[in-house]
DRENMAR-413456 format. One line per 4 residues: number of its first residue (from 1); their letters; for each residue z, x negated, y negated of N, C-alpha, C. Coordinates in Angstrom, 3 decimals, padded with zeros to 6 digits. Atoms other than C-alpha are relative to their C-alpha. Last residue first. Layout:
NUM> A> Z X Y Z X Y Z X Y | ...
***
This chain:
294> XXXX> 001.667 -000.534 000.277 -002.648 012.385 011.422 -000.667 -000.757 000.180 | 000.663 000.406 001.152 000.429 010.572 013.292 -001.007 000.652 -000.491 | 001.558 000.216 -000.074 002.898 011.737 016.175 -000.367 -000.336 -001.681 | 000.556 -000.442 001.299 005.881 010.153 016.547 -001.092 000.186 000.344
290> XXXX> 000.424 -001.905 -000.420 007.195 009.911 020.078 -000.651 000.831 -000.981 | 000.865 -000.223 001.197 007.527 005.687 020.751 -000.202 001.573 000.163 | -000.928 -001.398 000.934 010.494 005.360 023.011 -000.833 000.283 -001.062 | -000.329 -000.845 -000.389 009.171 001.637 023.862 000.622 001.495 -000.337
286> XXXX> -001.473 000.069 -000.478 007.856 -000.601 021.559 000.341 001.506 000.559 | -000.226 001.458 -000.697 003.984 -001.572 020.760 001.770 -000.236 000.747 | 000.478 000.462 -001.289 004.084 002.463 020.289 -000.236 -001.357 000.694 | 001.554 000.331 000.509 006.197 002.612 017.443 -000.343 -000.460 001.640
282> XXXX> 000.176 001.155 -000.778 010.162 003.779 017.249 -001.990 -000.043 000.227 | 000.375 -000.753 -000.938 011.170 005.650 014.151 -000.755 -001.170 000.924 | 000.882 000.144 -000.212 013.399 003.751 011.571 -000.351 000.463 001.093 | 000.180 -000.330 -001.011 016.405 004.955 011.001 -001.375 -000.367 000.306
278> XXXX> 000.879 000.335 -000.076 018.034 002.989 008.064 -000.216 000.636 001.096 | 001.092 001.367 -001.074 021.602 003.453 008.001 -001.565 000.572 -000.336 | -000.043 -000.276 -001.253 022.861 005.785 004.447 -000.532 -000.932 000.806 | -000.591 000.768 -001.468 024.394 004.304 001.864 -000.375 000.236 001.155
274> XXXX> -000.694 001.381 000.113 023.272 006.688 -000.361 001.118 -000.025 001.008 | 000.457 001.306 -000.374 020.857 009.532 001.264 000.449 -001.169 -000.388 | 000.110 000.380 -001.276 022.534 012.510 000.730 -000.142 -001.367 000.828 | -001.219 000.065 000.031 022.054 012.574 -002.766 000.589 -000.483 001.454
270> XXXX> -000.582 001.269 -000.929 018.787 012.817 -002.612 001.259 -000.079 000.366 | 000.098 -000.373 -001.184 018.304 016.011 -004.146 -000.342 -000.977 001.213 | 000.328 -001.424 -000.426 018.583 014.709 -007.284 -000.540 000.669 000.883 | 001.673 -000.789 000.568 018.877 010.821 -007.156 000.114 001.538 000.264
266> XXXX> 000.252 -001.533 -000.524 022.239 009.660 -006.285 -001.088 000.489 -000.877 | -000.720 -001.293 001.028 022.314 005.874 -006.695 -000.445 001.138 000.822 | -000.985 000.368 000.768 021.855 003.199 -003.518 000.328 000.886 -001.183 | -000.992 000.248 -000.764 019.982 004.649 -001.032 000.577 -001.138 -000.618
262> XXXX> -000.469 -001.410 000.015 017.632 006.467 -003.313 001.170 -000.109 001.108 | -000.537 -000.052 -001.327 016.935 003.414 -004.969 000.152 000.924 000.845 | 000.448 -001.449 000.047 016.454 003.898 -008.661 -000.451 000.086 001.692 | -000.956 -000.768 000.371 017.882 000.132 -009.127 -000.254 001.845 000.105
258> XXXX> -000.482 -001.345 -000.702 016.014 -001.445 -006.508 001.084 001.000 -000.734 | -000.772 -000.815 001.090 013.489 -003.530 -008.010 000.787 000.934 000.525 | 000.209 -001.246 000.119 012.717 -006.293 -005.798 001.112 000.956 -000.389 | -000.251 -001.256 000.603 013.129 -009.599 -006.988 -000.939 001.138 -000.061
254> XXXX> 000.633 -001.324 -000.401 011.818 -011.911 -004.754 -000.030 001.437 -000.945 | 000.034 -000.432 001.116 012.563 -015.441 -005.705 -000.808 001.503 000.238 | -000.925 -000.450 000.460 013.792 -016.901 -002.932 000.257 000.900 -001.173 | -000.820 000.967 001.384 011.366 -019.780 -003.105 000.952 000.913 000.038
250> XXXX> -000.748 001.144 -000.351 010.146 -018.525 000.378 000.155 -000.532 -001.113 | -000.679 -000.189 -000.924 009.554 -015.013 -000.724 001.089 -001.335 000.383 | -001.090 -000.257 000.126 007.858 -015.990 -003.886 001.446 000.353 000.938 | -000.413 001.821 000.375 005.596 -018.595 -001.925 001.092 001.074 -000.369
246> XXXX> -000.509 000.491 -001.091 004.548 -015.470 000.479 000.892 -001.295 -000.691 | -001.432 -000.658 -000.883 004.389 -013.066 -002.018 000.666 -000.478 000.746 | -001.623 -000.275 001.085 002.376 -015.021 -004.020 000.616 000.933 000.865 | -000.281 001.347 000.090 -000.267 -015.566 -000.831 001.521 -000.540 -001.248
242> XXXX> -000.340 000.050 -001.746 -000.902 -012.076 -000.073 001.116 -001.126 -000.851 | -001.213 -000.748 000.493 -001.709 -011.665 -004.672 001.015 -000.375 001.751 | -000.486 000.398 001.259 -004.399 -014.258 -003.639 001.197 000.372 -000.552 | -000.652 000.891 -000.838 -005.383 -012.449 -000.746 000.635 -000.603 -000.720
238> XXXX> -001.171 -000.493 -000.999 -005.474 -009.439 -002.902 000.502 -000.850 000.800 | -001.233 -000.329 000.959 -007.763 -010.976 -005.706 001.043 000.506 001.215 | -000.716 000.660 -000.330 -009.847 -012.280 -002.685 001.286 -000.129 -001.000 | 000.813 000.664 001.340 -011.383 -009.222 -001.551 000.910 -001.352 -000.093
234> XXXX> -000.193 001.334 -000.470 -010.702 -006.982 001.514 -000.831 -000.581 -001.431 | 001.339 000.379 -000.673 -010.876 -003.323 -000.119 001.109 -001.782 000.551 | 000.124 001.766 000.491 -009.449 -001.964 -002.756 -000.380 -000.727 000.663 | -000.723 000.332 000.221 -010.582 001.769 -001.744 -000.264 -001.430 -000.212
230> XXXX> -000.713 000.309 -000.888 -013.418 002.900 -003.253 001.169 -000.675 000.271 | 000.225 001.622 -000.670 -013.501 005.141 -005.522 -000.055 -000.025 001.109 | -001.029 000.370 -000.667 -014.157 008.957 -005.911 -000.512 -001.193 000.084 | 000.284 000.973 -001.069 -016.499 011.361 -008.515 001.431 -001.264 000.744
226> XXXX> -001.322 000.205 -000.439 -016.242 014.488 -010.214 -000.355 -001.302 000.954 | 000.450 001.419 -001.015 -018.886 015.086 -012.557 001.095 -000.540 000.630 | -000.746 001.248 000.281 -017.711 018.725 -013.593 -000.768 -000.710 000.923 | 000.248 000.247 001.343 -019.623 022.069 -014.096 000.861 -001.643 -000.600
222> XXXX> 001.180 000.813 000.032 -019.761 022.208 -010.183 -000.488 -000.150 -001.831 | -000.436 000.654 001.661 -015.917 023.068 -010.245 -001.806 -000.664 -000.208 | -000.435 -001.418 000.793 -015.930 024.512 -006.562 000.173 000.178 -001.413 | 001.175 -001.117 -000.968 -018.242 021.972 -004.659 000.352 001.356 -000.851
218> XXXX> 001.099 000.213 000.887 -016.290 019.131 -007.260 -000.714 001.484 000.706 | -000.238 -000.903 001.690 -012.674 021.042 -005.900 -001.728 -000.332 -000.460 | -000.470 -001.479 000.590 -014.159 020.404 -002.421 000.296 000.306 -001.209 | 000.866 -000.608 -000.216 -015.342 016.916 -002.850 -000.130 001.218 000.097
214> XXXX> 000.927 000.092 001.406 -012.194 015.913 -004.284 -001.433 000.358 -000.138 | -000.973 -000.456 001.236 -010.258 016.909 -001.078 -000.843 -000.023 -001.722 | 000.820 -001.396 -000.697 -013.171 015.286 001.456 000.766 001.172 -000.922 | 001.357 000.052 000.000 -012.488 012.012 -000.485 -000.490 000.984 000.586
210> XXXX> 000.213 -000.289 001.342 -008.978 012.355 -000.493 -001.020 000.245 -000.038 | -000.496 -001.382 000.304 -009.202 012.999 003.180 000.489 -000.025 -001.553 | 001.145 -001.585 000.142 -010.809 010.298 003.632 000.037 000.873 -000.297 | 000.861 -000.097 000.933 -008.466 007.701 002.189 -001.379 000.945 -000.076
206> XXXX> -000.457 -000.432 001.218 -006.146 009.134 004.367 -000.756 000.350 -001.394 | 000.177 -001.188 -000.109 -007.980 008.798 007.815 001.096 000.718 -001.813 | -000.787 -000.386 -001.031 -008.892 005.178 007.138 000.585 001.479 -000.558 | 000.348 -001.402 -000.273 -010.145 002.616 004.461 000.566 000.521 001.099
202> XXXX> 001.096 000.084 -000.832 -007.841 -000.154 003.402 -000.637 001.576 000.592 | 000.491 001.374 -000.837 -005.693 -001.096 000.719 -001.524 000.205 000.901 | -000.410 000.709 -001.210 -005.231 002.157 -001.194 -000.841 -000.840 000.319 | -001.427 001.115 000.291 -004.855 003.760 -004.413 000.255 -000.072 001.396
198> XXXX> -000.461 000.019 -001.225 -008.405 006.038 -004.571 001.368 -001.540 000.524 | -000.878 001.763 -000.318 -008.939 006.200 -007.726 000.417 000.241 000.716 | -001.251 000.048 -000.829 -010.767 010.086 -008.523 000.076 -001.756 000.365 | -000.101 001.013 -000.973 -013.069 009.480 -011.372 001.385 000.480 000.615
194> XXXX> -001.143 000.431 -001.056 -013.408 012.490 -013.527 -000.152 -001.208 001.028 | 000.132 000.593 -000.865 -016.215 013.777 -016.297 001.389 -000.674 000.637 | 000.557 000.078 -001.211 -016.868 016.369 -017.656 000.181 -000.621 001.123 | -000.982 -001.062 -000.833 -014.204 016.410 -020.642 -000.396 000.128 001.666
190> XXXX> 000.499 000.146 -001.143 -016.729 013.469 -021.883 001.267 000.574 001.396 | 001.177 000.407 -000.313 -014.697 013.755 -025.487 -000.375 -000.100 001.467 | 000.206 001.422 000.464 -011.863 016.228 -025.427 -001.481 -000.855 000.146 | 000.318 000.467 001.239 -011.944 019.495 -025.440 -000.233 -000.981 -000.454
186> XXXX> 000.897 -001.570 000.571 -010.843 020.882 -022.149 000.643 -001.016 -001.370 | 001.377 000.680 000.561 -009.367 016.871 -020.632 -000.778 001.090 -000.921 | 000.030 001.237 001.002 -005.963 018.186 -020.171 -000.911 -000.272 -000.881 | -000.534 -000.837 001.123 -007.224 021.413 -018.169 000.571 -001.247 -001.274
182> XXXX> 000.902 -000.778 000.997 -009.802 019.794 -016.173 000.943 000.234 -001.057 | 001.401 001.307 001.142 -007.656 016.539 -015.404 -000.560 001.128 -000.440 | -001.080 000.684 000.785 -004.191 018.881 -014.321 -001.187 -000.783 -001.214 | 000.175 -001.325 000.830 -007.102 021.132 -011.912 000.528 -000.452 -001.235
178> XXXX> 001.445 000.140 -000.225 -008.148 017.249 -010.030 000.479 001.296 -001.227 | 000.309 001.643 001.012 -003.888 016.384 -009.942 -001.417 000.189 -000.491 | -000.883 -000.361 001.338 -003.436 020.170 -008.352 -000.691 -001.088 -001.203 | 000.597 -000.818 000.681 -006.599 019.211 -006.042 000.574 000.832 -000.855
174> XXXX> 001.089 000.571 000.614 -005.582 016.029 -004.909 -000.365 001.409 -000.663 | 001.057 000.745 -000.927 -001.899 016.865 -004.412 -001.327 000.249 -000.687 | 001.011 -000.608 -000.075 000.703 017.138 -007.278 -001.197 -000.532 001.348 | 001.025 -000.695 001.203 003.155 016.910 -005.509 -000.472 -000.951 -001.326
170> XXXX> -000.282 -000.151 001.152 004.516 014.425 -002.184 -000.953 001.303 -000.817 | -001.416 000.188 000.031 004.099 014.215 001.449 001.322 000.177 -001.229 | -001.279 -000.976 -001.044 000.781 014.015 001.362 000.969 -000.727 -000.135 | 000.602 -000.593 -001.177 -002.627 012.967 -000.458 000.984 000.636 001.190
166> XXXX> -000.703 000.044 -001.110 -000.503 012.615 -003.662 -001.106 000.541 001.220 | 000.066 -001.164 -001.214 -001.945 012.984 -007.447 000.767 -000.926 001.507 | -000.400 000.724 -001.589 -001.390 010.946 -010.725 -000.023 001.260 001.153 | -000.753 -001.080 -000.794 -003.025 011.433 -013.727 000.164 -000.640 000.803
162> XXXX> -000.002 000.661 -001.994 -004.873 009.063 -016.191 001.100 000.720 000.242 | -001.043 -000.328 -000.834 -006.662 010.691 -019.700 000.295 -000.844 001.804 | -000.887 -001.175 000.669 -009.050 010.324 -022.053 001.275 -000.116 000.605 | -000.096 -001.226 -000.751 -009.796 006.598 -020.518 000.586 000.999 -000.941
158> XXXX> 000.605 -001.120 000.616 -010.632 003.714 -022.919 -000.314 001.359 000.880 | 001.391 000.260 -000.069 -008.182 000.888 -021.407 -000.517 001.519 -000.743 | 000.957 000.667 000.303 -005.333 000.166 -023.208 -001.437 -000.573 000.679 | -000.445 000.591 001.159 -002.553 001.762 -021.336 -001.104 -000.787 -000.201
154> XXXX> 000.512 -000.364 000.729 -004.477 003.554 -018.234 000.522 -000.420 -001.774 | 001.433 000.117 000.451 -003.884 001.547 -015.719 -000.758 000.769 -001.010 | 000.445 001.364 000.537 -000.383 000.939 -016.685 -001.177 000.042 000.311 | -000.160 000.765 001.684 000.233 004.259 -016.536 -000.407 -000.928 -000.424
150> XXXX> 000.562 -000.876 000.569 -001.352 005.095 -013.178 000.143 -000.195 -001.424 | 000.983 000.394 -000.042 000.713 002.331 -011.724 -001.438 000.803 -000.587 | -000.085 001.261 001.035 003.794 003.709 -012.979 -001.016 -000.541 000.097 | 000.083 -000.736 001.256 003.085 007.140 -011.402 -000.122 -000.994 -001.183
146> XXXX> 001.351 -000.277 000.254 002.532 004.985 -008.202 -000.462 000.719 -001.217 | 001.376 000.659 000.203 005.382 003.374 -008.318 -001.346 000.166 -000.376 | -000.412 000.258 000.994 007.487 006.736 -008.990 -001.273 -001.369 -000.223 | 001.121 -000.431 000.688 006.162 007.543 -005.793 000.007 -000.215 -001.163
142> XXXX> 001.348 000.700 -000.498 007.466 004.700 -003.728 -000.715 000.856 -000.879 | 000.074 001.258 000.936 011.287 005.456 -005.997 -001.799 -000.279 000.068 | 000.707 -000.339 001.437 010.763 009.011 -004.867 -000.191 -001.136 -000.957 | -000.643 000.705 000.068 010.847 008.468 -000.807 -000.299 -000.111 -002.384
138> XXXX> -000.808 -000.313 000.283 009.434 011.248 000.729 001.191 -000.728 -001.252 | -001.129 000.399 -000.936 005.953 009.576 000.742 001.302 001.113 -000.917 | -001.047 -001.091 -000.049 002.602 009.883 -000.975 001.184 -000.526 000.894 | 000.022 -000.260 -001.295 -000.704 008.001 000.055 001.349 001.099 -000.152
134> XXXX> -000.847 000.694 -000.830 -001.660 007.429 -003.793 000.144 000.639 001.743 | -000.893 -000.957 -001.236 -004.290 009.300 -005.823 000.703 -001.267 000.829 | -000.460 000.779 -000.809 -005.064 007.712 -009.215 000.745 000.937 000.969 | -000.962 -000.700 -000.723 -006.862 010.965 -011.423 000.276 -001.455 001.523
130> XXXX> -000.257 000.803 -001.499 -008.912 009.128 -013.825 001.265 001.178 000.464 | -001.205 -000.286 -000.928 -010.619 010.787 -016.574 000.447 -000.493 001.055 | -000.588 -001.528 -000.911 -013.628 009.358 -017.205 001.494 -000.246 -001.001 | -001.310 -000.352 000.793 -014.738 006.310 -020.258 000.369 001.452 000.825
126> XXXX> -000.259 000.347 001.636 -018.874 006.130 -019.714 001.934 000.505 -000.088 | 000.029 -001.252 000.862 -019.526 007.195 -015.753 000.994 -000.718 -001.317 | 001.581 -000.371 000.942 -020.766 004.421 -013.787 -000.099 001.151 -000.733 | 000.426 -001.041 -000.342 -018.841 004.688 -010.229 -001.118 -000.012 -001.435
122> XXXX> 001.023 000.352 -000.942 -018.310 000.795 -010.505 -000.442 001.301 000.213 | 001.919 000.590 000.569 -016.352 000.846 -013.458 -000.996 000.169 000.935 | 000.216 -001.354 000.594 -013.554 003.159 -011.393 -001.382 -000.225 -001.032 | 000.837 -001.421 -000.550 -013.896 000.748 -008.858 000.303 000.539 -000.727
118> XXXX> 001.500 000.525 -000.364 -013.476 -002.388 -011.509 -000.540 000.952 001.079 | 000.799 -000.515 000.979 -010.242 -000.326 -013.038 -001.399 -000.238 -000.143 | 000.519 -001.329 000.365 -008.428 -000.138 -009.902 -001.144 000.507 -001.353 | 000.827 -000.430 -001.067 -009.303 -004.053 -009.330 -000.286 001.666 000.091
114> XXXX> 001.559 000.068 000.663 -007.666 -004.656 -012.956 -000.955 000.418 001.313 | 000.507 -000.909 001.138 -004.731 -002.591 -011.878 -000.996 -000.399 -000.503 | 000.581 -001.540 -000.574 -004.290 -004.293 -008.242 -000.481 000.772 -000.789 | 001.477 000.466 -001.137 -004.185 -007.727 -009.903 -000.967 000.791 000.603
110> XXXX> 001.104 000.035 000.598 -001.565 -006.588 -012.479 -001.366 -000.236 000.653 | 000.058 001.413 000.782 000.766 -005.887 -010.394 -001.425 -000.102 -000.500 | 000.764 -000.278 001.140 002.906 -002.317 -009.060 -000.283 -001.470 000.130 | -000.612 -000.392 001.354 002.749 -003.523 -006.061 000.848 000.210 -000.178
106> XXXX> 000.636 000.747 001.129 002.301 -005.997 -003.140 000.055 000.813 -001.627 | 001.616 -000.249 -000.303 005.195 -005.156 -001.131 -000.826 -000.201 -001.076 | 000.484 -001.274 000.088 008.074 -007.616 -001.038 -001.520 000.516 -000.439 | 000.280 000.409 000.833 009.033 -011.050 001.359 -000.272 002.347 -001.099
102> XXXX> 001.115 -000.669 000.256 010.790 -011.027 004.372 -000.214 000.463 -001.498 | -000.255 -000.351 001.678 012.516 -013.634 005.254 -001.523 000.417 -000.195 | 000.283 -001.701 000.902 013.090 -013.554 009.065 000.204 -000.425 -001.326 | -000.770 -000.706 001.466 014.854 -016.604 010.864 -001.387 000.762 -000.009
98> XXXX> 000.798 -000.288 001.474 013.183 -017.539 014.466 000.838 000.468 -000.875 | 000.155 000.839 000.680 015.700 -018.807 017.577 -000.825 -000.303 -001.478 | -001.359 000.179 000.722 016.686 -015.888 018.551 000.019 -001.554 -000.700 | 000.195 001.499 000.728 013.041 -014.919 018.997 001.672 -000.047 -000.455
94> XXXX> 000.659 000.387 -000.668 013.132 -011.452 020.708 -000.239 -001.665 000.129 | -000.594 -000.064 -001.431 015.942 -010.305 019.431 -001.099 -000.455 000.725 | -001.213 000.970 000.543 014.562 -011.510 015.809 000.586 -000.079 001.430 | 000.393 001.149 000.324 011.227 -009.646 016.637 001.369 -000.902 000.369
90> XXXX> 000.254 000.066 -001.690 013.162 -006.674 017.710 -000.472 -000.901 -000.346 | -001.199 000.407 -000.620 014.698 -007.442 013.842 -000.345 000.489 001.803 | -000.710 001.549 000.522 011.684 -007.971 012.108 000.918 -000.005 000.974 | 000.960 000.837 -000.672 010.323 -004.567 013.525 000.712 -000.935 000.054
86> XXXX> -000.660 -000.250 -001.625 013.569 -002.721 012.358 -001.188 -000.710 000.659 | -001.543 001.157 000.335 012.750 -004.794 008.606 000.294 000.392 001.548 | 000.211 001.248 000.327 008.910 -002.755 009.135 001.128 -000.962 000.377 | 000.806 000.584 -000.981 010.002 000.040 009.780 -000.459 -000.994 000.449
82> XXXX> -000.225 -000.283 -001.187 012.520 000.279 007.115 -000.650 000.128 001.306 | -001.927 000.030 -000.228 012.238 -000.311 003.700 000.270 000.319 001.117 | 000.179 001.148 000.945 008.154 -001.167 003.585 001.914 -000.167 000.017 | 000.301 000.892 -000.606 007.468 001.677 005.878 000.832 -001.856 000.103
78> XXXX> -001.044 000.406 -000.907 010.054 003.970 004.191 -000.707 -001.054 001.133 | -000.264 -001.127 -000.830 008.379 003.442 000.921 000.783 000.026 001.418 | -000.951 000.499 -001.164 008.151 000.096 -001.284 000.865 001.624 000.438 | -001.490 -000.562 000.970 005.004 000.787 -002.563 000.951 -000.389 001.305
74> XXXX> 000.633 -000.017 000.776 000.995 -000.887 -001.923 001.825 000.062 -000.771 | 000.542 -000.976 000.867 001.774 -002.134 001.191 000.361 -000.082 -001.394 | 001.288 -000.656 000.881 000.748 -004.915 003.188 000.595 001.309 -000.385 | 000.747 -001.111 -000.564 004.048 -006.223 004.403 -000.993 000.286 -001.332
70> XXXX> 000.566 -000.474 001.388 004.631 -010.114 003.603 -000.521 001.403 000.845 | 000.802 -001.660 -000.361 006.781 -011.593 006.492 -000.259 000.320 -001.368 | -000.089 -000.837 001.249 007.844 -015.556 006.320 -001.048 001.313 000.351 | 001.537 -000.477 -000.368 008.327 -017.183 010.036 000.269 001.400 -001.894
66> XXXX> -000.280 -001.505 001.063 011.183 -019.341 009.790 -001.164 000.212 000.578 | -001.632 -000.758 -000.160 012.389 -022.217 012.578 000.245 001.442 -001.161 | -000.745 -000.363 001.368 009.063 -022.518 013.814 001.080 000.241 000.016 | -000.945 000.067 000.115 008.203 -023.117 017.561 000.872 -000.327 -001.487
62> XXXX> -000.278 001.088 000.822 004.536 -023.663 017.489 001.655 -000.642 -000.013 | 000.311 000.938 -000.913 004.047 -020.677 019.525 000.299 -001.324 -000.105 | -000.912 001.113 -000.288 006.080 -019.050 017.252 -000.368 -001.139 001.242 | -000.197 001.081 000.662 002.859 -017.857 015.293 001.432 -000.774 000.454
58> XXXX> 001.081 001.114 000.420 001.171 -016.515 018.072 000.671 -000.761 -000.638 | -000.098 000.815 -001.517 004.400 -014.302 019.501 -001.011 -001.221 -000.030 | -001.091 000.962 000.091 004.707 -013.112 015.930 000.266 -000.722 001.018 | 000.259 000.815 001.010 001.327 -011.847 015.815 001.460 -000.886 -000.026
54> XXXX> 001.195 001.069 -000.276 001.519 -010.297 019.093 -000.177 -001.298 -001.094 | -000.578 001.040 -000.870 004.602 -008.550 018.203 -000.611 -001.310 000.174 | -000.279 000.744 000.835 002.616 -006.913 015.292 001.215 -001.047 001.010 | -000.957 -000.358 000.884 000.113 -005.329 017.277 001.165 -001.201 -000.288
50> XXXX> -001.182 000.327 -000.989 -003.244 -006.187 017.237 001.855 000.235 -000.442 | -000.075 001.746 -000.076 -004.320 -003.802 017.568 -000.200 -000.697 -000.849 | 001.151 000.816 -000.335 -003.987 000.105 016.723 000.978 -001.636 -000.033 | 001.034 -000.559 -000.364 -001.379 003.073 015.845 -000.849 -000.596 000.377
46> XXXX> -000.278 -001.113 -001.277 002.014 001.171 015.379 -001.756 -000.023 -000.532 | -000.873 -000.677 -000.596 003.360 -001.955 013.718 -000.125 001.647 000.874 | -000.882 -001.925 000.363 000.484 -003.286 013.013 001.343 -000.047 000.057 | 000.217 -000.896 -000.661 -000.568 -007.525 012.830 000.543 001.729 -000.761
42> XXXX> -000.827 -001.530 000.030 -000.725 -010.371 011.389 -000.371 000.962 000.771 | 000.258 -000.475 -000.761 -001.339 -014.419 011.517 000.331 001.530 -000.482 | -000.497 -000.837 000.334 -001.355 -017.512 009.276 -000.412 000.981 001.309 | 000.311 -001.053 -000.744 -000.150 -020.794 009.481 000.136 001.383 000.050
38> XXXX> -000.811 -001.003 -000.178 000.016 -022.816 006.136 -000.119 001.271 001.324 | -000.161 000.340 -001.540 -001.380 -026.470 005.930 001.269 001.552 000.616 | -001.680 000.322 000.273 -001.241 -025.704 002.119 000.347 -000.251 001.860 | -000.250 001.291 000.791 -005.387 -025.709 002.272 001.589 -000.706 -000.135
34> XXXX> 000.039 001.305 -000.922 -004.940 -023.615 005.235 000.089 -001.215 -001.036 | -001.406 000.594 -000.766 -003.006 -020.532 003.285 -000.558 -001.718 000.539 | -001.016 000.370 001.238 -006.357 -019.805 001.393 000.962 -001.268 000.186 | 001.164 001.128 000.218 -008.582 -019.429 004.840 000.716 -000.919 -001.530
30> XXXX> -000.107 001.327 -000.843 -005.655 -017.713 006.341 -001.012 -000.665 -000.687 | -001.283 000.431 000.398 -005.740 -015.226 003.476 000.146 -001.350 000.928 | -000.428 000.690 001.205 -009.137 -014.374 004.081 001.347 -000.739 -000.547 | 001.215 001.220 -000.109 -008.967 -014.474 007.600 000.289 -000.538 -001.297
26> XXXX> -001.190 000.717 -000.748 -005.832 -011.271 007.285 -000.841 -002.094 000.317 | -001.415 000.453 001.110 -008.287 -009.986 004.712 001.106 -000.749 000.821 | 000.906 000.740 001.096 -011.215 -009.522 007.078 000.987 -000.611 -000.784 | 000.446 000.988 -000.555 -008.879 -007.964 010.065 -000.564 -001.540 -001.032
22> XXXX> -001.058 001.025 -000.107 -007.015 -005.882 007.863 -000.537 -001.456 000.310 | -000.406 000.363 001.255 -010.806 -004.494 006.804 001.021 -000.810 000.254 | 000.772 001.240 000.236 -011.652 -004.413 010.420 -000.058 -000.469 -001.039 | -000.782 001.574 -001.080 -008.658 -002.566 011.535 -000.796 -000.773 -000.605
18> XXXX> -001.030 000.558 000.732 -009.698 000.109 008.495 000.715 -000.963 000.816 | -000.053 001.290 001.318 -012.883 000.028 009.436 001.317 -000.268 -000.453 | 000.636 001.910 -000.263 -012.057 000.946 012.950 000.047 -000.710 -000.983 | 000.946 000.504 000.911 -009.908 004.187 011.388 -000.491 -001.280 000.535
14> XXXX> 000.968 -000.565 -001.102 -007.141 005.064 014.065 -001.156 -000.268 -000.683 | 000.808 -001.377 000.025 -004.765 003.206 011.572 -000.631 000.495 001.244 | 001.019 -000.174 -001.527 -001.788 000.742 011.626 -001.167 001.049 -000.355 | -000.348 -000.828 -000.899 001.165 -000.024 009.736 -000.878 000.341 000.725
10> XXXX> 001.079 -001.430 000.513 000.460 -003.323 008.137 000.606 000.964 000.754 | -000.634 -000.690 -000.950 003.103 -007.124 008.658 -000.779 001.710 -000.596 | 000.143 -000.954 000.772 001.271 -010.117 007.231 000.140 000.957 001.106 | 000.095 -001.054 -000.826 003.027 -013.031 008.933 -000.206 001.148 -000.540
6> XXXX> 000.485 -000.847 000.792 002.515 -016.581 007.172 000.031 001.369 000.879 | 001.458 -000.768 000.410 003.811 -019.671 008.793 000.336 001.652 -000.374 | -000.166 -001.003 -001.262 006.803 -021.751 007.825 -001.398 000.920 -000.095 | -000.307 -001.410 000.653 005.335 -024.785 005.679 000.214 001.033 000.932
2> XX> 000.193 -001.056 -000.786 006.017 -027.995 007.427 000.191 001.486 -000.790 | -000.804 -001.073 -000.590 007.273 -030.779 005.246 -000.910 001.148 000.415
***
């Protein structure tokens, strides 16, 4: 039997490396997938090539009757709940003959938390502080992830302390989350020292701007070793994690967590937002595109 092929669905950067990272990892995963005779392909949905039409216009070349979607991210934010699924569905009008099962994003999982804890080994400072910075979003369940992922990387490993910060959209940002580690850490053993965790896939104008963010407080805090990962990178723990998403998807077995929802209960100053439609904003591979992006 014919495995439906593989469609990793990203949002996009202006960052080269960060096309050429997707790029690397979108191989890797196809190189996985082939042993299961599994076709794979992906794309953006907005800011760079290729975009994510393209990828679905490759893999129905074949004339599939599914095409399984795995979006690259980290939380399930409004990319991941809604840009993305309004892709799927110009896709779907485009292909009336393709199904859609789309699969969920790759965290919280254990795969990503031992990889956060091999760049924070890799900077070479004895047992930091970690301050895990995320990309941020309006959306409080996606940040909640990331507060949870911060926990669990720091349950039973030998860190004083793990914080959570926000490069936008959310609080604490990098240099609340950076003041949160001095004052915590005053007294404790190797108080000095900080690893910022940089909690993303691929490099690009975010992950810099942590990295130009943590460099300032260190420029202004020069009695601290303040230092920054990298991000997770193309590797093959992630293709690996790609690849479970794609079997759990097509077994049906997806369970994503949506009880803290913010469009299903009333979250505090959400409220507003249950039941509401989905608006997804329109993306330059599709017409009416007007968003701008940092």
């Amino acid at each position: 039997m014919t495995r439906p092929p593989l469609l990793l669905a990203a949002h996009g950067t202006r960052d080269q490396a960060g096309v050429d990272a997707f790029a690397a990892l979108a191989a890797r995963v196809a190189k996985l997938a082939a042993a299961d005779g599994t076709r794979v392909a992906g794309g953006f949905i907005e800011l760079s090539a290729p975009a994510l039409r393209d990828a679905v216009s490759l893999l129905t070349s074949t004339a599939p009757a599914r095409l399984v979607a795995v979006p690259l991210m980290l939380s399930a934010a409004g990319h991941a709940k809604g840009d993305i699924p309004a892709a799927l569905a110009r896709e779907h009008a485009r292909h009336p003959a393709v199904s859609f099962i789309y699969g969920r994003p790759l965290g919280p999982h254990p795969a990503l938390i031992d990889l956060l804890a091999q760049r924070i080994g890799a900077e070479g400072l004895d047992a930091p502080a970690v301050l895990l910075v995320g990309r941020g979003s309006t959306d409080p369940d996606a940040n909640a992830d990331v507060v949870k992922t911060a926990r669990l990387l720091w349950e039973g490993r030998d860190y004083p302390l793990a914080e959570t910060a926000f490069v936008s959209l959310a609080r604490p940002d990098v240099a609340e989350g950076l003041e949160r580690c001095r004052l915590l850490s005053a007294g404790l053993p190797r108080a000095r020292r900080i690893v910022v965790a940089r909690y993303f896939l691929f490099p690009g104008v975010l992950p810099d701007r942590v990295a130009e963010q943590a460099a300032a407080y260190a420029a202004a805090h020069p009695e601290l070793d303040i230092r920054y990962t990298d991000v997770l990178g193309d590797c093959d723990e992630i293709a690996a994690l790609v690849y479970e998403r794609y079997h759990e998807a097509l077994a049906g077995d997806i369970r994503m967590n949506c009880d803290v929802c913010v469009y299903r209960i009333a979250m505090p100053g959400f409220e507003h937002r249950v039941g509401a439609p989905q608006h997804p904003h329109d993306h330059p591979h599709d017409p009416a595109h007007s968003r701008a992006h940092p």
